[in-house]
N, C-alpha and C positions, 0 to 999 in steps of 0.2 A: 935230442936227436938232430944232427945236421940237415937241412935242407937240402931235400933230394935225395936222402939218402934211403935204401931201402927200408922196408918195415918191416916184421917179423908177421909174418900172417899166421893164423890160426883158423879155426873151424867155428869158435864160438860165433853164435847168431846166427848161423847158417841154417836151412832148414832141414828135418830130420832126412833121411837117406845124403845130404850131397856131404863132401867132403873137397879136400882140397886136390888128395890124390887121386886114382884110377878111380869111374863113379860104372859101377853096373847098370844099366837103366834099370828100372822097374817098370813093366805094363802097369799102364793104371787107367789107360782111356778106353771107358767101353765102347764095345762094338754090340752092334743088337742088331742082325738081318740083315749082314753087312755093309751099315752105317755105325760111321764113327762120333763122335762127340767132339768138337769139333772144341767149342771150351774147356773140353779136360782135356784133350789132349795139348793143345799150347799152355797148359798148364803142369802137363810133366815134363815135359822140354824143359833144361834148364832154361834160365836168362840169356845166357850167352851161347846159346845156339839156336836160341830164336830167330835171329837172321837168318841164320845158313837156311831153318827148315822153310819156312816163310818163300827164300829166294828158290830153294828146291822146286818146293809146291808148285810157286808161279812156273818152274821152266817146265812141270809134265803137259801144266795149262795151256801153254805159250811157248812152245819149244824153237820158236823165230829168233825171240827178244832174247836180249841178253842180259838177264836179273843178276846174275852175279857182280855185275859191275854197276845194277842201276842205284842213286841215291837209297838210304832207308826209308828216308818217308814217301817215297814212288812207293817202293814196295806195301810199305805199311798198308796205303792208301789201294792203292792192285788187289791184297788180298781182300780187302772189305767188300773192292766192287766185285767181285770174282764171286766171293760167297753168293751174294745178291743177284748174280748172272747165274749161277749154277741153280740158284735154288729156283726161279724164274723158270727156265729151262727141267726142272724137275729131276735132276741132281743128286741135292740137296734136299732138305727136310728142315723144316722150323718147328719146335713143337718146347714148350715150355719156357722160349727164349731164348735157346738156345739150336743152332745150327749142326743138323746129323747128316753128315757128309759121305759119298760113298769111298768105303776104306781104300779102293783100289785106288783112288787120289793121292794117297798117302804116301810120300816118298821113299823110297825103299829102306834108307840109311836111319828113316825115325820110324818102322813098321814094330822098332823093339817096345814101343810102348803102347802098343794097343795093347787090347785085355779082350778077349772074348769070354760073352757073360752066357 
């Protein structure tokens, strides 16, 4: 194959539900007393819309700043402190290691993967 030249892309090693075409989300992040799971849910996000949801979150948090344009690792590093303000603040929830957030945080455009249990 020439360099640079396109590849042929396929599906294999992809994880079961994604594909390359149109992807339906599947809820998969419980809700319980509505908090969210806060590790399953960045975990049904694909990969590559982990930014967007990430940059969302922070603008319901922070609707001043201007996350769309901020570097990723700002953001990266915002959403950790944020957890750990929310949860300080009583928020949040920590309970087995993981962080239960209240769903209404949740930005509208990723609401398709919660799951209420």
């Amino acid at each position: 194959m020439a360099r640079g030249a396109p590849r042929a892309s396929t599906d294999a090693g992809r994880a079961p539900g994604l594909s390359m075409g149109i992807m339906t989300p599947t809820p998969c992040a419980p809700v319980r007393g509505g908090k969210v799971d806060w590790q399953a849910l960045e975990s049904c996000i694909p990969l590559d819309e982990l930014p967007a949801f990430h940059r969302a979150f922070l603008q319901r948090l922070e609707p001043g700043e201007d996350w769309q344009n901020a570097f990723l690792r700002r953001v990266q590093g915002k959403v950790q402190a944020s957890l750990k303000r929310l949860l300080r603040e009583g928020v949040a929830g920590y309970e087995d290691g993981r962080y239960w957030l209240d769903a209404a945080l949740v930005p509208e455009a990723f609401k398709v993967y919660l799951m209420e249990e």
